[in-house]
C-alpha positions as a Markdown table, in Angstrom:
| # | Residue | x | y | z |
|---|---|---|---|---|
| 1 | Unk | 18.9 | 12.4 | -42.9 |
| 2 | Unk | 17.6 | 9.1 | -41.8 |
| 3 | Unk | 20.4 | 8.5 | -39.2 |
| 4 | Unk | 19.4 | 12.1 | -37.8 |
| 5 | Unk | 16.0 | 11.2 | -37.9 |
| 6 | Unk | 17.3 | 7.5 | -35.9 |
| 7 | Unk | 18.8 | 9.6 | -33.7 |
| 8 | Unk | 15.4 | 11.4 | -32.8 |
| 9 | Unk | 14.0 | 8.9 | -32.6 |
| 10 | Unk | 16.3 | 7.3 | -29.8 |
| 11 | Unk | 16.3 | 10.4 | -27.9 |
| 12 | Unk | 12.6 | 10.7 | -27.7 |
| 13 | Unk | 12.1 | 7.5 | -26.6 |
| 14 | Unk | 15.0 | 7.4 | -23.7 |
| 15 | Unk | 13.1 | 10.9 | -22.4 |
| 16 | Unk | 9.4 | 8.8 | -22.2 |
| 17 | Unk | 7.8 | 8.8 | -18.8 |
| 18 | Unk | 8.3 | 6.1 | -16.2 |
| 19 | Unk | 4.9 | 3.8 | -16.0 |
| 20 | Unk | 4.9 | 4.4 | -12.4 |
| 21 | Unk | 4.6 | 8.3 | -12.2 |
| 22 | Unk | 0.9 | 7.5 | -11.5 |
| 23 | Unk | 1.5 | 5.2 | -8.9 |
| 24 | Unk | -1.6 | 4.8 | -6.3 |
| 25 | Unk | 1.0 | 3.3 | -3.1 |
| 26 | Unk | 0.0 | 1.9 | -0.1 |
| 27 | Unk | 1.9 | 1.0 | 2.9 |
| 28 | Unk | 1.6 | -2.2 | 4.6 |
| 29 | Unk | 2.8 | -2.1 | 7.9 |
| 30 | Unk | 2.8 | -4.3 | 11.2 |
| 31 | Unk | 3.6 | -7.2 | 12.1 |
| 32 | Unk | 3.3 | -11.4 | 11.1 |
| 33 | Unk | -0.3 | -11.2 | 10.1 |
| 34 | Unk | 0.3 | -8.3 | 7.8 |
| 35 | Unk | 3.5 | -10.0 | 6.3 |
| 36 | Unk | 1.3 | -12.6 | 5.7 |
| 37 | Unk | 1.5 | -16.6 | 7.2 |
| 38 | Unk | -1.4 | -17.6 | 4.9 |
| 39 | Unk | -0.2 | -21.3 | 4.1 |
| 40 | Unk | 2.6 | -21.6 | 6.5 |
| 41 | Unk | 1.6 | -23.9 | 9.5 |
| 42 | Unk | 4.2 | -22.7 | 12.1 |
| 43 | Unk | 7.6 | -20.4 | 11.9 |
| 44 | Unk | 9.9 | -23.2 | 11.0 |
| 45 | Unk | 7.5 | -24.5 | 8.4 |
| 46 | Unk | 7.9 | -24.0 | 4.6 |
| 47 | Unk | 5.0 | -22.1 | 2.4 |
| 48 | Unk | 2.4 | -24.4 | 1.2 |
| 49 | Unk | 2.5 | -22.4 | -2.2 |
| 50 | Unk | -0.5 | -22.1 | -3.0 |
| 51 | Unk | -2.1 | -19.0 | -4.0 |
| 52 | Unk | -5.4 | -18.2 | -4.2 |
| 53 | Unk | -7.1 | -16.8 | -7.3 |
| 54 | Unk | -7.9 | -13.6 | -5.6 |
| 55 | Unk | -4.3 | -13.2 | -4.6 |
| 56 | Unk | -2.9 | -13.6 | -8.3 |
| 57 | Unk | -0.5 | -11.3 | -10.1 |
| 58 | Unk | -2.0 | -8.6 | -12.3 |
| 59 | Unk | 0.0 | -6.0 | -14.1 |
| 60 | Unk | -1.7 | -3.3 | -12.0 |
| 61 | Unk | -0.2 | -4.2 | -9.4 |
| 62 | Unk | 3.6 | -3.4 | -8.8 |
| 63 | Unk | 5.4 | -4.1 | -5.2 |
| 64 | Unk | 8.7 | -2.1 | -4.0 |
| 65 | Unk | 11.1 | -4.8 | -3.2 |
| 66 | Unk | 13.7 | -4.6 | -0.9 |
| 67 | Unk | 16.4 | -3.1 | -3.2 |
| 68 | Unk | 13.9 | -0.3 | -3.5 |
| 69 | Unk | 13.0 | -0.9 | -7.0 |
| 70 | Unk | 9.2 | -1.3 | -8.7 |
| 71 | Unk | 8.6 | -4.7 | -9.8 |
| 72 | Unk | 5.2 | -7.0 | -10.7 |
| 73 | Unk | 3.7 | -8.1 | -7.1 |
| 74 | Unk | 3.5 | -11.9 | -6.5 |
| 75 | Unk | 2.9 | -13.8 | -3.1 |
| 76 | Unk | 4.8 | -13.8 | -0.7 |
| 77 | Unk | 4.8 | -10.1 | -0.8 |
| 78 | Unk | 7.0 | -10.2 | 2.4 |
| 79 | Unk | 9.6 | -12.3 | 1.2 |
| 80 | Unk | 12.6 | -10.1 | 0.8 |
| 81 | Unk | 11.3 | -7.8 | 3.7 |
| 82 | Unk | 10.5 | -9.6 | 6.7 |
| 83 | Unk | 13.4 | -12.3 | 6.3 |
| 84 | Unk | 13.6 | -14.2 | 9.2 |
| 85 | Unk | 10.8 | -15.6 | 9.0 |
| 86 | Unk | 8.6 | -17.6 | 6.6 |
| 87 | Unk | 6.1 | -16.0 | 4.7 |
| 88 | Unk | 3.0 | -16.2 | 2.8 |
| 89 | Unk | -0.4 | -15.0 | 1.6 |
| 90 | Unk | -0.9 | -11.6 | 3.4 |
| 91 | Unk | -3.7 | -9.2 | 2.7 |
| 92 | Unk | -1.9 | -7.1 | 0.4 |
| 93 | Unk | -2.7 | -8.8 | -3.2 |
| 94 | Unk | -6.4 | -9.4 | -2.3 |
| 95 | Unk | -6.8 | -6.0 | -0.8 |
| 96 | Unk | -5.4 | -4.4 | -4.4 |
| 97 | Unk | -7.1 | -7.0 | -6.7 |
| 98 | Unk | -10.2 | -6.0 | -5.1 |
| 99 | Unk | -9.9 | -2.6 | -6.0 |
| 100 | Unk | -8.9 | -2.8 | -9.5 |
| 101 | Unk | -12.2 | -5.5 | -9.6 |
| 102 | Unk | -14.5 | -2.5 | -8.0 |
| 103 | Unk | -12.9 | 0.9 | -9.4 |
| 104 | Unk | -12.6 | 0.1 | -12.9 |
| 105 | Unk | -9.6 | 3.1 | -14.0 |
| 106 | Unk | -7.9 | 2.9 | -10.4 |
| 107 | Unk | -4.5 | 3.1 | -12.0 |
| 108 | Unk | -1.5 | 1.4 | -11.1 |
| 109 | Unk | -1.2 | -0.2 | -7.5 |
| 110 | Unk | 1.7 | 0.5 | -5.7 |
| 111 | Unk | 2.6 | -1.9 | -2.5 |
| 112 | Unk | 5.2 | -1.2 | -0.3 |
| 113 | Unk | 5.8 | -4.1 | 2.4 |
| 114 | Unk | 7.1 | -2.6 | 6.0 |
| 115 | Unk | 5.8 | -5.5 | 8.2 |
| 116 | Unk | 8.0 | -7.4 | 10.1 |
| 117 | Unk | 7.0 | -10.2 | 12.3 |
| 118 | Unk | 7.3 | -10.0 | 15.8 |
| 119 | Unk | 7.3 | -6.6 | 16.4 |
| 120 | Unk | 5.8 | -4.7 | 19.2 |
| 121 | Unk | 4.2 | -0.9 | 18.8 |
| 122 | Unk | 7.6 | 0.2 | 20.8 |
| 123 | Unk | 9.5 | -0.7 | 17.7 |
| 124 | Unk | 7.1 | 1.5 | 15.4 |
| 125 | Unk | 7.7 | 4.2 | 17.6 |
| 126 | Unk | 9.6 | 7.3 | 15.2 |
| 127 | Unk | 13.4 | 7.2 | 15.6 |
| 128 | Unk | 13.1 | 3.0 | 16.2 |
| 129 | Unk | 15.0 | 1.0 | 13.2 |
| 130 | Unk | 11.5 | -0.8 | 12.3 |
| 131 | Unk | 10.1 | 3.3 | 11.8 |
| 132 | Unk | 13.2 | 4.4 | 9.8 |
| 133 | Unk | 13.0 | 1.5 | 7.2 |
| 134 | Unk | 10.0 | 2.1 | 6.7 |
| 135 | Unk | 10.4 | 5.7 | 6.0 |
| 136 | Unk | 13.0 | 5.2 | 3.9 |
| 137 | Unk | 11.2 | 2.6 | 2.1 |
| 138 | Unk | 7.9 | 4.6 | 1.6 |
| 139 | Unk | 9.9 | 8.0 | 0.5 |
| 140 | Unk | 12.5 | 6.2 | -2.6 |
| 141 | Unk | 9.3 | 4.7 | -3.5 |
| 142 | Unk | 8.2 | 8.4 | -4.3 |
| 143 | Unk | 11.0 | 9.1 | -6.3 |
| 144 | Unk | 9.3 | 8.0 | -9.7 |
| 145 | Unk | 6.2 | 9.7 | -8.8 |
| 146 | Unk | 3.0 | 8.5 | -7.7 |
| 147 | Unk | 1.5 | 9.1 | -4.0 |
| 148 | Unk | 0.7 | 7.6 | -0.9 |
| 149 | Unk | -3.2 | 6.7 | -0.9 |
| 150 | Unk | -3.4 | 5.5 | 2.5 |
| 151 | Unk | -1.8 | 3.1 | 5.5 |
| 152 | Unk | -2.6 | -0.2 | 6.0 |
| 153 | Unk | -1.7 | -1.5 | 9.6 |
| 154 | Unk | -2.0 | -5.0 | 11.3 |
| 155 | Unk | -0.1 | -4.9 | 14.5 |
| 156 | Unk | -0.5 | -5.7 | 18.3 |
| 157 | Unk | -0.3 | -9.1 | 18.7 |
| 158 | Unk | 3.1 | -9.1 | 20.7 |
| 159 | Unk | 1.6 | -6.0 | 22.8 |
| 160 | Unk | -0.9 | -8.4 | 24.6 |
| 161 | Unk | 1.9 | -10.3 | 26.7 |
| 162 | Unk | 2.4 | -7.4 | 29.6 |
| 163 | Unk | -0.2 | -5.3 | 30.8 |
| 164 | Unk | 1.5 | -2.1 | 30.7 |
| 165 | Unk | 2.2 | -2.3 | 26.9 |
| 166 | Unk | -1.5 | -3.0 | 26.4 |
| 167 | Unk | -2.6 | -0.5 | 28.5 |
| 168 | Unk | -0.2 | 2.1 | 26.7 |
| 169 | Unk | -1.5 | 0.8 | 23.3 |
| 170 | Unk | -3.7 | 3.3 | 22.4 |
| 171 | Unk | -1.5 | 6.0 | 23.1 |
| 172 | Unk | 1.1 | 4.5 | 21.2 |
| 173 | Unk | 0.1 | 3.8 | 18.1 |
| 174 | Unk | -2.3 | 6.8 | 17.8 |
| 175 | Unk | 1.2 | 8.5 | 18.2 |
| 176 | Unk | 2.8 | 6.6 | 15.3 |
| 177 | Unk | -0.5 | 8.0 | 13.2 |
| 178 | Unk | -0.1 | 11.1 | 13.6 |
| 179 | Unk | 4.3 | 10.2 | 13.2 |
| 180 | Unk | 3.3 | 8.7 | 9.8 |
| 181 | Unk | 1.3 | 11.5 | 8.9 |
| 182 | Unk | 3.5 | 14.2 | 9.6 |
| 183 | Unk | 7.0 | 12.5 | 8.0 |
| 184 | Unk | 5.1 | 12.2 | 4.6 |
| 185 | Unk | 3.5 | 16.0 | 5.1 |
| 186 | Unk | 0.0 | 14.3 | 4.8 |
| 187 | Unk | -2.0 | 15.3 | 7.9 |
| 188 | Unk | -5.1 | 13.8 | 6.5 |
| 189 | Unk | -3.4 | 10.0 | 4.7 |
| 190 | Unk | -6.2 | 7.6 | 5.2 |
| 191 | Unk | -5.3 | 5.2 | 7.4 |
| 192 | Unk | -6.9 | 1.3 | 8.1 |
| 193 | Unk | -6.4 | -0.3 | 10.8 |
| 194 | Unk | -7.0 | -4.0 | 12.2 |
| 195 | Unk | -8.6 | -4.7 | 15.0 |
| 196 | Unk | -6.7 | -7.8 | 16.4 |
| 197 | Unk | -8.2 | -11.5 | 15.9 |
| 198 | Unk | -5.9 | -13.0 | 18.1 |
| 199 | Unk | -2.7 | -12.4 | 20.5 |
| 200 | Unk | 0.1 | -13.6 | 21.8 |
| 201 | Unk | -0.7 | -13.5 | 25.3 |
| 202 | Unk | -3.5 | -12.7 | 27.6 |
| 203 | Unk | -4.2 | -9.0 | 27.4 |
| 204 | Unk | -6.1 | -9.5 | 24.0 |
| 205 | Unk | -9.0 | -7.7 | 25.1 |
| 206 | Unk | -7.1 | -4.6 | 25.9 |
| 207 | Unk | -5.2 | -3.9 | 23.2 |
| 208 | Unk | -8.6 | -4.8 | 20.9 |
| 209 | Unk | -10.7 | -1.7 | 22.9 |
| 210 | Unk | -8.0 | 0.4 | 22.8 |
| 211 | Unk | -7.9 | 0.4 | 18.8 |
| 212 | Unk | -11.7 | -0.1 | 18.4 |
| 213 | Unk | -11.7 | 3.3 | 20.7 |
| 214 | Unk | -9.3 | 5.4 | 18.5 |
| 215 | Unk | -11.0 | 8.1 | 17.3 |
| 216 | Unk | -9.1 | 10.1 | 14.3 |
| 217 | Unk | -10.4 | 11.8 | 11.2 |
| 218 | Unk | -9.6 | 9.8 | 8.1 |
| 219 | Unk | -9.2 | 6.4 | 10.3 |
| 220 | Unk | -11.4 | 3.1 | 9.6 |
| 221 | Unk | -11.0 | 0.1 | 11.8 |
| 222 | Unk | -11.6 | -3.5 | 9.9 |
| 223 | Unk | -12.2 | -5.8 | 12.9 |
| 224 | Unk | -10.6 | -9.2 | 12.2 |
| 225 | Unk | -12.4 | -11.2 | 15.0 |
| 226 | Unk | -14.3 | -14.4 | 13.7 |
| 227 | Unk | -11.6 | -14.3 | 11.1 |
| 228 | Unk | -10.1 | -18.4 | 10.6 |
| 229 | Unk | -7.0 | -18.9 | 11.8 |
| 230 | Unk | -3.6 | -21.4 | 11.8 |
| 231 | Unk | -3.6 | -24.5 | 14.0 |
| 232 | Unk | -1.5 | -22.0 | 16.5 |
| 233 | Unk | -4.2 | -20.1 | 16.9 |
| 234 | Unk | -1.9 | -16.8 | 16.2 |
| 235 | Unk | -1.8 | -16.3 | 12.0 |
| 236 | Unk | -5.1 | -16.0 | 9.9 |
| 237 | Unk | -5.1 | -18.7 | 7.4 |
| 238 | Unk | -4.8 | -18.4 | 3.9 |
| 239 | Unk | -8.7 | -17.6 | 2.9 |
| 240 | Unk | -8.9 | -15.5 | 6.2 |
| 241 | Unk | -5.9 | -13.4 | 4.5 |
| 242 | Unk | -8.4 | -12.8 | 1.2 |
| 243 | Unk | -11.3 | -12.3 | 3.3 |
| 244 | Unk | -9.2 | -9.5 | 4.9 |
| 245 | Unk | -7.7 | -7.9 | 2.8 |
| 246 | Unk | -11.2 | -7.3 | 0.6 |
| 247 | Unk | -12.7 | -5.6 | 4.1 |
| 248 | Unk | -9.4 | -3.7 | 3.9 |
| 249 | Unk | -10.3 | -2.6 | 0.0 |
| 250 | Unk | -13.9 | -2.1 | 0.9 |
| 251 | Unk | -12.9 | 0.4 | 3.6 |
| 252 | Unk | -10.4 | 2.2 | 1.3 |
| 253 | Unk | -13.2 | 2.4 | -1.1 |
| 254 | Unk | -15.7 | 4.5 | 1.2 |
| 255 | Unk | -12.7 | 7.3 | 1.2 |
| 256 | Unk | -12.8 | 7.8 | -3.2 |
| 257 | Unk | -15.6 | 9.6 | -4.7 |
| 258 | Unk | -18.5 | 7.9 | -6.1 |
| 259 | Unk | -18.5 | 6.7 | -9.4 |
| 260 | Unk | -20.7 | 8.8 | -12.2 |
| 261 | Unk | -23.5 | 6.4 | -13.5 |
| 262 | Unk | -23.1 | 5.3 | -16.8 |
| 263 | Unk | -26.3 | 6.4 | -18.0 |
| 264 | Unk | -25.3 | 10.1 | -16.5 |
| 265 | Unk | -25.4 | 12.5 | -18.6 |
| 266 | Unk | -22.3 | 15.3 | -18.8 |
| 267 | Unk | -22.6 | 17.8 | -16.7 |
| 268 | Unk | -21.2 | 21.3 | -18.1 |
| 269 | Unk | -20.1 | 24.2 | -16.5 |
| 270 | Unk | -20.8 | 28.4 | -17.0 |
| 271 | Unk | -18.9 | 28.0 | -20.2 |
| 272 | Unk | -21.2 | 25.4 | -21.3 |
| 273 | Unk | -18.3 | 23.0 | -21.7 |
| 274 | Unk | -18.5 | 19.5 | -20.7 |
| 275 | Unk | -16.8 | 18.7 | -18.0 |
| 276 | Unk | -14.3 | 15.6 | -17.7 |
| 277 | Unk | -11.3 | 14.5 | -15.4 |
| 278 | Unk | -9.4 | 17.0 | -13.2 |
| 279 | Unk | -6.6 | 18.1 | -15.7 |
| 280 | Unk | -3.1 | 16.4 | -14.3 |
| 281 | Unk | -0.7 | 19.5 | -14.5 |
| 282 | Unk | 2.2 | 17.3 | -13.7 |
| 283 | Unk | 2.2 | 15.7 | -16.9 |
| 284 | Unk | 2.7 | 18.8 | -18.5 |
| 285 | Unk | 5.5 | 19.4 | -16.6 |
| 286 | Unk | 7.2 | 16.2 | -17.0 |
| 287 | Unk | 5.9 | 16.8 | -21.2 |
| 288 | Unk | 7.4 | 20.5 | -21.4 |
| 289 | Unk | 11.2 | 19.7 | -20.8 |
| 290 | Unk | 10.4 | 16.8 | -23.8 |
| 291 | Unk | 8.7 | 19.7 | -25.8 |
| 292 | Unk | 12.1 | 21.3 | -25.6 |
| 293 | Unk | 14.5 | 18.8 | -26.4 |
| 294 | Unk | 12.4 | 18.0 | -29.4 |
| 295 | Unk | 12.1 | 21.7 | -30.5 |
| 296 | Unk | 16.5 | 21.3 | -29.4 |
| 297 | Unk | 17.2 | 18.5 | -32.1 |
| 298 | Unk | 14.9 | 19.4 | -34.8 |
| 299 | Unk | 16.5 | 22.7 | -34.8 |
| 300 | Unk | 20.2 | 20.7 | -35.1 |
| 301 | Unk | 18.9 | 18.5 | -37.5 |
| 302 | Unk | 17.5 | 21.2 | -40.0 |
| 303 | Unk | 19.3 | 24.1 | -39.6 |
């Protein structure tokens, strides 16, 4: 009997639920600034290594690395991703610290780095090798559970060197929205975006107007102008990154539903029944097959 019961024991426990089937994922996508060169003075330089209290690990908080598995997010959230070039603090770590701070019961965080350095919007374009890692990427991430709370985009810096790619901006990337959207069958996914705080050439202005124009339902626009930056004058510095990605957080925010007061009293329906959380079906369905394997081996063990 007490090997059987061992044996139950084992069973149940191998069946238990993966921590991450309530995952709350966001995408991080773009280019250097969203990879993050926070602490890193020029390409070629190392990491300065320090991270800011606001950027620290938390439990929470789990990032999909690149060999598509859920770990513990630390700085440089880029590393494995955007490898050829040197990373650091980004916006991602202050952007989900913040909103474990403000929205106490979030749940996990799930961050899944896309941004590589460099790239223009024609490289996000849908059917580009930049567009299909990152689909792939955001998809396996799915396959434990959780879903995709919204997009967080930093790009066009490399779209202010010729005219014609600034002037095509805003058709551009509003395509890659609605590309984004309709790959992950989520016509309304919340979506910030950056408004550039610097470029690489001298068609800044441009490609600034043409996302501060963007009109789409379910879109916010963080503008990063006045933002510090590197000596370069290209990458936000390290506190510019937390500034960031807490405007980022703040944005998010204004999509979830206000918090009840704590001094609220319940409010009860027709059945005079207080009401509380929306019920989660899914658990039961992940909890029924367990149900069954338990009714299984009890029914072996006794009979």
């Amino acid at each position: 009997m007490g090997c059987s019961l061992l044996l139950l024991f084992i069973l149940i426990q191998s069946c238990a639920l993966k921590p991450q089937a309530n995952t709350n994922i966001f995408i991080l996508a773009g280019q250097s600034n969203m990879a993050g060169r926070g602490g890193v003075v020029n390409d070629t330089a190392a990491w300065d290594g320090v991270v800011p209290p606001q950027c620290n690990p938390n439990p929470s908080i789990l990032r999909f690395n690149a060999h598509l598995e859920w770990v513990e997010a630390q700085e440089p959230l880029h590393q494995d991703i955007d490898t050829k070039k040197t990373n650091g603090i980004g916006p991602g770590m202050a952007f989900a610290n913040y909103i474990l701070e403000k929205r106490e019961g979030f749940g996990v965080v799930g961050l899944v780095p896309c941004a590589i350095g460099g790239t223009d919007i024609r490289e996000w374009e849908r059917g580009q090798l930049v567009y299909n890692h990152m689909m792939k990427r955001v998809k396996a991430s799915l396959n434990d559970g959780g879903s995709v709370q919204a997009l967080l985009w930093y790009q066009g810096e490399s779209d202010t060197l010729n005219l014609n790619d600034a002037q095509s901006y805003k058709r551009r990337v509003l395509k890659f929205f609605l590309d984004v959207r309709n790959d992950l069958q989520s016509p309304l996914l919340p979506i910030i975006q950056v408004a550039l705080a610097s470029g690489q050439g001298s068609y800044l202005d441009i490609v600034r107007q043409a996302q501060l124009d963007i009109d789409l339902q379910n879109l916010r626009t963080v503008d990063a102008m006045g933002l510090p930056v590197e000596p370069k004058g290209l990458h936000l510095t390290t506190q510019a990154q937390v500034k960031l990605g807490q405007m980022m957080a703040d944005s998010f925010i204004q999509f979830l539903p206000s918090p009840i007061p704590e001094h609220a009293s319940p409010t009860r329906n027709n059945r005079n029944e207080t009401l509380t959380k929306p019920h989660n079906c899914a658990s039961d369905i992940y909890m029924f097959p367990l149900l069954i394997r338990f009714v299984t081996i009890i029914s072996l063990i006794f009979l």
